[in-house]
C-alpha positions as CSV (number, residue, x, y, z in Angstrom):
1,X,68.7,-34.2,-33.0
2,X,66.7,-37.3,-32.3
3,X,62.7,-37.6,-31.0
4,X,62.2,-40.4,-29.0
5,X,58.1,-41.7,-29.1
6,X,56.8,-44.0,-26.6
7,X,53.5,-45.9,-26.7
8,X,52.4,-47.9,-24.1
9,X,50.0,-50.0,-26.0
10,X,47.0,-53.2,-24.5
11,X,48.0,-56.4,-26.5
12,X,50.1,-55.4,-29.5
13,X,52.1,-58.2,-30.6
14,X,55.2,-58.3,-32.9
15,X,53.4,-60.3,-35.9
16,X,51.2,-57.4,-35.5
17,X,52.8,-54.4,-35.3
18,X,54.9,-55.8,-38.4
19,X,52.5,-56.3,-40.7
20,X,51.2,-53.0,-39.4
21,X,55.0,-51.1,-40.7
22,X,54.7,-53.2,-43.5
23,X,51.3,-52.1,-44.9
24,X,50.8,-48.6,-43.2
25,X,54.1,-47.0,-41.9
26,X,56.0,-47.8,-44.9
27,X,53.3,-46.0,-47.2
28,X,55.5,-42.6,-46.6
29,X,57.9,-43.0,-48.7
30,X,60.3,-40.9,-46.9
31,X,60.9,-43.6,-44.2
32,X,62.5,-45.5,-47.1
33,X,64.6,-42.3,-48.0
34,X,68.0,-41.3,-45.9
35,X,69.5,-38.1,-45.7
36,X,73.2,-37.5,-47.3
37,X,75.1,-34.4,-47.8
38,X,75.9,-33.1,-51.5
39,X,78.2,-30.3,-51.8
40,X,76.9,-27.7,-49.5
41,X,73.4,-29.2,-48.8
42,X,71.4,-32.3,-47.7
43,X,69.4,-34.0,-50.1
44,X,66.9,-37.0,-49.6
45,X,68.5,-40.0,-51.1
46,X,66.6,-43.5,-51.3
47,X,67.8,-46.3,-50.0
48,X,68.8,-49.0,-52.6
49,X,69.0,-52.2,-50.1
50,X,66.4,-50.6,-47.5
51,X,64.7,-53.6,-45.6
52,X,62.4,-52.9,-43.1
53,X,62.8,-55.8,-40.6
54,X,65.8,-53.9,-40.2
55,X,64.1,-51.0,-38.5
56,X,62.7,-53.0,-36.0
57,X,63.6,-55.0,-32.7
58,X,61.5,-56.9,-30.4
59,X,62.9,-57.3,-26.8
60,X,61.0,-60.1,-24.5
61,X,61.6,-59.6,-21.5
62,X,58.9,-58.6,-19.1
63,X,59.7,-55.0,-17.6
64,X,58.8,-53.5,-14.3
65,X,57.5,-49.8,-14.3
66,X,61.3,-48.6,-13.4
67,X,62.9,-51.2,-15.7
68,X,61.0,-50.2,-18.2
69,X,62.3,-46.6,-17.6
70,X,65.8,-47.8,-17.9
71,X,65.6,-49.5,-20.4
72,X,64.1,-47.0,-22.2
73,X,66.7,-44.2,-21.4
74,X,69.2,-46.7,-22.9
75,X,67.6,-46.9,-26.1
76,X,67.4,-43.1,-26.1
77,X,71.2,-43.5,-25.7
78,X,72.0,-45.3,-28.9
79,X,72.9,-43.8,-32.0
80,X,71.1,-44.9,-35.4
81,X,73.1,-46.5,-38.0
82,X,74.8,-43.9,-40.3
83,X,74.0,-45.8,-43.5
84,X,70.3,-46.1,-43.2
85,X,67.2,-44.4,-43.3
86,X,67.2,-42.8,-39.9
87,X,64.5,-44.1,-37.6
88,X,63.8,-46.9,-35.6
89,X,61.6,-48.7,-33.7
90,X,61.5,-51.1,-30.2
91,X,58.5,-53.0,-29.2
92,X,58.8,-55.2,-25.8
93,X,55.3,-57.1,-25.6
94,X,55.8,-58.2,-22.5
95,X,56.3,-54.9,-20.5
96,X,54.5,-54.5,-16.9
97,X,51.3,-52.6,-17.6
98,X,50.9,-53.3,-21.8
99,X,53.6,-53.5,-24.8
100,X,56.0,-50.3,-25.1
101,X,56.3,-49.0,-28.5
102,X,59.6,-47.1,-28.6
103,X,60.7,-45.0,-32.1
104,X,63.8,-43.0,-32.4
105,X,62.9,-40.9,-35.5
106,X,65.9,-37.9,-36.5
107,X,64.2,-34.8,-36.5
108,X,65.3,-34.0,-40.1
109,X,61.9,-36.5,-41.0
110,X,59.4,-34.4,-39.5
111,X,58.4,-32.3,-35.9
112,X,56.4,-33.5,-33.3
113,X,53.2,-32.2,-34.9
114,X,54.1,-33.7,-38.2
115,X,54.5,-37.2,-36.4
116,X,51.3,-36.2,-34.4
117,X,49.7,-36.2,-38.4
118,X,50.8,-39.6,-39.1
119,X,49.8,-41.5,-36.0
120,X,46.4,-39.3,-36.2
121,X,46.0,-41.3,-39.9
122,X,47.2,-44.4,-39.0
123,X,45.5,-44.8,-35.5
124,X,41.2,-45.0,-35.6
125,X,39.4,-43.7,-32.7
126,X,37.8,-47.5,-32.8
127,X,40.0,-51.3,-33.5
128,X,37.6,-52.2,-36.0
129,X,38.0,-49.2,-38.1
130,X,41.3,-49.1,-40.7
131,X,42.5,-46.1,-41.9
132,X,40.9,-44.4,-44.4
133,X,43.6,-42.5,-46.0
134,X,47.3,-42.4,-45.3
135,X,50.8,-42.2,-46.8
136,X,52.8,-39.7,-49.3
137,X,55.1,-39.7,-51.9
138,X,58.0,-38.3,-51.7
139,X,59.3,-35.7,-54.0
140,X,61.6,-32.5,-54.3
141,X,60.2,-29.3,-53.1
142,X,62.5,-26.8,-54.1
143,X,59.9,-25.2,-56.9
144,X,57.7,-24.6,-53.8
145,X,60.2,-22.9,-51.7
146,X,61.1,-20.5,-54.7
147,X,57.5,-19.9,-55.6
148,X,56.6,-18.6,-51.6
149,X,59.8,-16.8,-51.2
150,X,58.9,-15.0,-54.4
151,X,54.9,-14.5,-53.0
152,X,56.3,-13.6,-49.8
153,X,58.4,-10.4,-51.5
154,X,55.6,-9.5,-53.6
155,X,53.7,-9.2,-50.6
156,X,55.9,-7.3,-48.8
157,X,56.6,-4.5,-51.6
158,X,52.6,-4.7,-52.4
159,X,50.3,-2.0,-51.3
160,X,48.1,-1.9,-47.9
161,X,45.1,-3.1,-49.2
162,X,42.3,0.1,-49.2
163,X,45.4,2.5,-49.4
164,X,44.9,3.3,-53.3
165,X,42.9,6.4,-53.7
166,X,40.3,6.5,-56.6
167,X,40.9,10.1,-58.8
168,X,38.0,12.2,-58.5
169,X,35.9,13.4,-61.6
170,X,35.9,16.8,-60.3
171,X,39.5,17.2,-59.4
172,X,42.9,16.3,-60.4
173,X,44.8,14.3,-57.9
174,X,47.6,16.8,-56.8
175,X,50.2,14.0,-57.6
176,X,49.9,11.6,-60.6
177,X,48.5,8.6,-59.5
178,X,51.4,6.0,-60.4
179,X,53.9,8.3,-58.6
180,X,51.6,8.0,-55.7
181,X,51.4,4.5,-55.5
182,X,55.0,4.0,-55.9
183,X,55.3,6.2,-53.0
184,X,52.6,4.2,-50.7
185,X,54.8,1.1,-51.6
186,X,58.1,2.4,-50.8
187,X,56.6,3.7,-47.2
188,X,54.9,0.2,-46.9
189,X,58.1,-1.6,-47.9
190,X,60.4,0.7,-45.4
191,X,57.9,-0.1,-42.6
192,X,58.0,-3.8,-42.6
193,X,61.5,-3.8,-43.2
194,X,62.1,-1.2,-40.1
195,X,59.5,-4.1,-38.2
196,X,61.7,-7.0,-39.6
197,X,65.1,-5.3,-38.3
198,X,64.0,-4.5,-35.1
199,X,62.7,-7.9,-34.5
200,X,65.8,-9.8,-35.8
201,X,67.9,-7.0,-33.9
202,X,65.5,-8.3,-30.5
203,X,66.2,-11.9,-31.3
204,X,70.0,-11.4,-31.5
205,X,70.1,-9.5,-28.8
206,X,68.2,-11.6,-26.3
207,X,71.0,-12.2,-23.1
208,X,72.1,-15.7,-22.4
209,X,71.5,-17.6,-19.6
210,X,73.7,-17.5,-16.4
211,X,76.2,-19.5,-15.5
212,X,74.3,-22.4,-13.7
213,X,74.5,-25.9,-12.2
214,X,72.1,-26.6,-15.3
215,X,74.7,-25.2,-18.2
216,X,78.0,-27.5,-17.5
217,X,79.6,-29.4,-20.1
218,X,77.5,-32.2,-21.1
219,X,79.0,-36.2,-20.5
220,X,76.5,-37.2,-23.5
221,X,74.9,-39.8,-21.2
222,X,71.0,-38.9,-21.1
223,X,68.1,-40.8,-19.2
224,X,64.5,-40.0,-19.5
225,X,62.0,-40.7,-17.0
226,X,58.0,-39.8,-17.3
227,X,55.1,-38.9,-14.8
228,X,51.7,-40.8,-14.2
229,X,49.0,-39.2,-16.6
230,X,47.3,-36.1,-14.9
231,X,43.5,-35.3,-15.9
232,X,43.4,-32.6,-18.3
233,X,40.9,-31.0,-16.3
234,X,43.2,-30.2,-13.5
235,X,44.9,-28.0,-15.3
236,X,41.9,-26.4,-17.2
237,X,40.5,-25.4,-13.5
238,X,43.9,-24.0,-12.7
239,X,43.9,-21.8,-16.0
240,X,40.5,-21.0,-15.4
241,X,41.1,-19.8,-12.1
242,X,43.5,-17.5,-13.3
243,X,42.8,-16.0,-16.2
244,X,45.9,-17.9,-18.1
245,X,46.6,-20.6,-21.0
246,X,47.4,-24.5,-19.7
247,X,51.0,-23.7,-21.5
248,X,51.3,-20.7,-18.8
249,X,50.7,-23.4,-16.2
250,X,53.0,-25.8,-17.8
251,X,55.9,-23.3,-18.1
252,X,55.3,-22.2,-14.4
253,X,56.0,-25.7,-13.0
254,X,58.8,-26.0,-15.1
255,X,60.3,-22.7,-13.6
256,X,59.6,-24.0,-10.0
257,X,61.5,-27.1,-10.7
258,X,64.5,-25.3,-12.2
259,X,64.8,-22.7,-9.6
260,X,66.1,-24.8,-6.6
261,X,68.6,-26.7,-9.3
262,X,70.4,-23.4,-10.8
263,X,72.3,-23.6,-7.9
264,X,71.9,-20.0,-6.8
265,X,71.0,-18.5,-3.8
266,X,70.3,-14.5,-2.6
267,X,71.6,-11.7,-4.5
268,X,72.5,-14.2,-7.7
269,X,69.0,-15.8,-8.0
270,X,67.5,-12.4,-8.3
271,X,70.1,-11.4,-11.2
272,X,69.7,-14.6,-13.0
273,X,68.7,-15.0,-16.8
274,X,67.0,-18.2,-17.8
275,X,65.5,-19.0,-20.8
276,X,63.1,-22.1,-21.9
277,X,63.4,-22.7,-25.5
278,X,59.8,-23.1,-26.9
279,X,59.0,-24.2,-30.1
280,X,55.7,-22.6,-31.9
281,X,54.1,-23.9,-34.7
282,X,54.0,-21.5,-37.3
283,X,51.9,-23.8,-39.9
284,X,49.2,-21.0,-40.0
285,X,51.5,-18.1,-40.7
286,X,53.3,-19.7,-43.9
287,X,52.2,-18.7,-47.2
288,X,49.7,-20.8,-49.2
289,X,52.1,-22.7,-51.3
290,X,54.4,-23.9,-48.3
291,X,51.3,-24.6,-45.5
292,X,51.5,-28.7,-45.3
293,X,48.7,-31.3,-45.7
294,X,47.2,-33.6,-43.3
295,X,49.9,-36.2,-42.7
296,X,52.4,-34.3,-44.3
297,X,56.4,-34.7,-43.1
298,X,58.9,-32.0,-42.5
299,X,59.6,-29.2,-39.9
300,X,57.0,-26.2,-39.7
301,X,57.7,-24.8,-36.1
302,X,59.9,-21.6,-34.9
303,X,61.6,-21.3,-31.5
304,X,60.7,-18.8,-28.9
305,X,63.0,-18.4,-26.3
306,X,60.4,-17.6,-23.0
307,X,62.2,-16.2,-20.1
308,X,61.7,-18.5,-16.8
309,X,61.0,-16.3,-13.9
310,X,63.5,-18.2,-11.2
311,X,63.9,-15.1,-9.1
312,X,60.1,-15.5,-8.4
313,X,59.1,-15.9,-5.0
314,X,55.7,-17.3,-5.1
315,X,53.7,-19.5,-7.7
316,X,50.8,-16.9,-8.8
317,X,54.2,-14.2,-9.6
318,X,56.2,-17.0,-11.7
319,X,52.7,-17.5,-13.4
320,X,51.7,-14.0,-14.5
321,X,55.1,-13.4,-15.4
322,X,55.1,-16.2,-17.7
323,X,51.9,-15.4,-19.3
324,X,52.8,-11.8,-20.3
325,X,56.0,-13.0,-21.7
326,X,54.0,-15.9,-23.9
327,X,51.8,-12.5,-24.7
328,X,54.6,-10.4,-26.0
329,X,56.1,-13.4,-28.3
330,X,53.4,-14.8,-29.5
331,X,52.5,-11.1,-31.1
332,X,56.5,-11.1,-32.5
333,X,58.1,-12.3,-35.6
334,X,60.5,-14.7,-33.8
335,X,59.0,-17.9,-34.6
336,X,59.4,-17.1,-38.6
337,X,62.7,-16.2,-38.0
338,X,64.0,-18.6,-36.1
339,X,62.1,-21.0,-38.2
340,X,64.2,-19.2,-41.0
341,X,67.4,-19.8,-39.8
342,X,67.0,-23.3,-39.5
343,X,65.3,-23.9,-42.5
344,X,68.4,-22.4,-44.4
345,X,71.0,-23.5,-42.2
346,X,71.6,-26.8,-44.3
347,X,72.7,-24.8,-47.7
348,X,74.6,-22.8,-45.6
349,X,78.2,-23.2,-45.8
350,X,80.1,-25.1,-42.9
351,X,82.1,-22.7,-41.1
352,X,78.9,-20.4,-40.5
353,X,76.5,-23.2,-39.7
354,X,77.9,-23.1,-36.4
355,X,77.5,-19.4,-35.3
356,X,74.1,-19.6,-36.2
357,X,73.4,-22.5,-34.0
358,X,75.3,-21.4,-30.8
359,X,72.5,-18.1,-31.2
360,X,69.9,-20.8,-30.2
361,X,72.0,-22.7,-28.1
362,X,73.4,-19.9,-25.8
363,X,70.2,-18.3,-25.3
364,X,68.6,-21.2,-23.5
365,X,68.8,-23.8,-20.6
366,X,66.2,-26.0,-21.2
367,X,64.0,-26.8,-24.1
368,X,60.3,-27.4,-23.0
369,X,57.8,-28.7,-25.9
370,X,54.0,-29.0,-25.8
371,X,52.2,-31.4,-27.8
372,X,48.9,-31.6,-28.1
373,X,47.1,-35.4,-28.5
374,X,43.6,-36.5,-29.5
375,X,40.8,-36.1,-27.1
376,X,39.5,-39.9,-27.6
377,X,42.3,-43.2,-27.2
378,X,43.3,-44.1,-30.3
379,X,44.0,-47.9,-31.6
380,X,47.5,-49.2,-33.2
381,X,47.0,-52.0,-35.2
382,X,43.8,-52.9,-33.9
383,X,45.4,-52.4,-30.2
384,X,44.2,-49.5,-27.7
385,X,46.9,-47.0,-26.7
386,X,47.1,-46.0,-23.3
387,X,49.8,-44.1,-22.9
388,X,51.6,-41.6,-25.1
389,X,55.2,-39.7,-24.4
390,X,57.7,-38.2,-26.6
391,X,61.2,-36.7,-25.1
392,X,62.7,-33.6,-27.2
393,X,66.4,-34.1,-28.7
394,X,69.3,-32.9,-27.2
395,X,70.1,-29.3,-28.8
396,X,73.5,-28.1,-28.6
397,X,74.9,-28.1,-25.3
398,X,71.4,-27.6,-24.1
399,X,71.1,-30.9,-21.4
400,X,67.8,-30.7,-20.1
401,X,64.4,-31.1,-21.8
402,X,60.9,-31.0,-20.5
403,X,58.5,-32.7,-22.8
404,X,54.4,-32.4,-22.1
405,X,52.0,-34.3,-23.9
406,X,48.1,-34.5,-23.4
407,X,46.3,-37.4,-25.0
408,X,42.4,-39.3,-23.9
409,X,41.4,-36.1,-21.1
410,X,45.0,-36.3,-19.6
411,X,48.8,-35.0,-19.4
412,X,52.0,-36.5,-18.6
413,X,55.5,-34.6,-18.0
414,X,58.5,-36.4,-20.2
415,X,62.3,-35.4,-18.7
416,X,65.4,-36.1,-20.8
417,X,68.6,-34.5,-19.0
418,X,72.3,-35.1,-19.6
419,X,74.0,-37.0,-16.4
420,X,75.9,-33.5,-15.7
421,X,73.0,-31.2,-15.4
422,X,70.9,-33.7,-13.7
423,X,71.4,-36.8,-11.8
424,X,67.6,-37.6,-10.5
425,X,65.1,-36.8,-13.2
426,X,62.1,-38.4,-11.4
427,X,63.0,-35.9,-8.6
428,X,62.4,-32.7,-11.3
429,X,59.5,-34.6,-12.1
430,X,57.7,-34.3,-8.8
431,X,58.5,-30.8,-8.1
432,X,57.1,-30.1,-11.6
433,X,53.5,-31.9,-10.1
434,X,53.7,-30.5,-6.5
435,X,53.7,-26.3,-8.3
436,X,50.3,-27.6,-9.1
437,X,49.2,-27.8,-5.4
438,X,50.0,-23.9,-5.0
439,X,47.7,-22.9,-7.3
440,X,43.8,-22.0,-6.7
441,X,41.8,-24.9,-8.2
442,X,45.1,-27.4,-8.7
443,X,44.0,-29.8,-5.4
């Protein structure tokens, strides 16, 4: 469960990009924290003998394009030390094309939008601008958790707002009005509680995928590869065109390229059940006392589990078959609760941690996450980033990942896949760019 960053950045130098995790990274205090396990939950502990030259490698040798690729699917490959804050980073100056910034970061630290805060802080839109405001203390938040959860049911058992009728001066009520509003509450109550069934009864009952060339038992050897930026606007014509989001397009070449790997033909590719796990953030749905800060760390998103339309036959079907699925969860409850299980899944005990994760690993082939980047480059220690590219963890005996990223007017496709699912990943890659030809407005 580790995110793996990439920055391709013009110039950056190690005595830079030190003094840079020296001044600015290290003003979280979490980074100097690690997580250990206490009974039958995981607390943040600090580090007594935490050094931070410890965190970081510098590699000098001078990287072709696919070098550079290998060398980072190694580094995507090696574990982080058990007895230290959890995170990581590479930087190889000398890379073809600008310096590669490589972090491994556990995802226990924060989300991809969460990380997306704390580069937004510490990287200006100009190099001759520092940043203004950055860092955070780090501190229990179990009071907060108890106050929403107790905000949340108060909610829940409170009245529709409008619903309590006023007693008339000219007429009794025909029922006294406390009895009344207990009434309103108790239908209110049984309502969302009927909506909250049926939805976690819809979740649990999703199918799982089929039995594909992309669900074998995983070797645990992964390697990443990533695909030249694409303008932004390529995709905004194609959405445009047809009356669909840019994650609809996204998810539609992702289908294409996963249809001719399932390893299906006929009668089986047209009973075949594929899911793309999704995650949503769900920042805007929490209550007031749990919604994060700028820059804040942790993990706000739900999963969604989207199913891929493999049996399609042409482009514009995958596509609008995507897009009313998207519809029909975006409207449902299963980002809270699958945000819910996870959140609780570390004071749960042992033996049931692992039931509740195969429902998210059995229900999906491939996780595919969209990140969102700045419109304008940004500047890392005074150094412009070009390029930005993230790969999602491995999840379960989930092997394949599809990571898309947009950042300065463009997007680039990121694929992490376990040797047994996939042997080429620049291969998936290319399929995922050529679905673009087939659609009106994507030449």
């Amino acid at each position: 469960m580790t995110i793996t960053v990439m920055l391709r950045v013009e110039g950056l130098t190690a005595p830079r990009f030190r003094e840079f995790l020296r001044v600015y990274w290290m003003a979280w205090e979490r980074f100097r924290h690690r997580p250990v396990e206490r009974g039958p939950a995981w607390w943040w502990e600090r580090d007594p003998q935490f050094d931070v030259r410890r965190h970081l490698d510098v590699v000098i040798e001078r990287f072709s394009t696919e070098g550079l690729q290998d060398w980072v699917s190694a580094r995507l490959n090696e574990p982080l030390p058990l007895s230290r804050p959890k995170w990581k980073f590479w930087l190889a100056p000398n890379a073809e094309g600008g310096a590669a910034l490589v972090l491994r970061i556990h995802h226990c630290y924060a989300d991809g939008l969460s990380l997306l805060g704390v580069f937004d802080q510490l990287c200006p839109a100009s190099p001759r601008q520092h940043p203004a405001v950055f860092g955070a203390p780090e501190h229990g938040e179990l009071s907060r958790w108890t106050s929403a959860a107790r905000a949340w049911l108060e909610q829940l058992a409170a009245p529709a707002a409008g619903q309590n009728r006023e007693s008339s001066s000219e007429a009794p009520p025909a029922v006294p009005p406390h009895f009344e509003t207990a009434g309103e509450t108790l239908e209110q109550f049984t309502r969302k509680g009927l909506r909250l069934l049926n939805e976690v009864t819809e979740f649990l009952g999703e199918p799982e995928d089929s039995p594909s060339e992309l669900r074998r038992p995983l070797l645990g050897r992964r390697h990443c590869r990533w695909s030249a930026p694409v303008p932004l606007d390529r995709f905004r014509s194609i959405a445009h065109a047809t009356s669909v989001t840019i994650n609809d397009v996204l998810l539609s070449c992702v289908a294409a390229a996963a249809r001719s790997r399932l390893g299906m033909t006929g009668d089986e590719l047209e009973d075949a059940v594929m899911h793309a796990a999704v995650p949503v953030d769900i920042r805007s749905r929490l209550p007031d006392d749990l919604k994060p800060g700028p820059g804040t760390l942790g993990n706000y998103f739900g999963t969604v589990f989207v199913p891929l339309p493999v049996d399609g036959d042409s482009p514009l079907e995958r596509l609008y078959r995507i897009k009313h699925e998207t519809r029909r969860l975006k409207k449902s409850w299963q980002p809270g609760i699958a945000w819910g299980l996870a959140s609780t899944a570390s004071v749960i005990p042992g033996p049931l941690r692992q039931p509740i994760a195969d429902v998210f690993y059995r229900k999906a082939s491939v996780v595919v996450s969209n990140v969102p980047g700045t419109r304008e480059a940004r500047y890392i220690a005074g150094c412009r980033i070009s390029e930005q590219m993230f790969w999602v963890p491995q999840a379960g005996n989930i092997g394949l990942g599809i990571s898309i990223v947009s950042y300065a007017g463009t997007i680039q496709f990121g694929v992490v896949a376990d040797e047994s699912v996939m042997s080429d990943p620049s291969a998936f890659l290319e399929d995922c760019l050529q679905e673009l030809e087939c659609f009106p407005g994507g030449s």
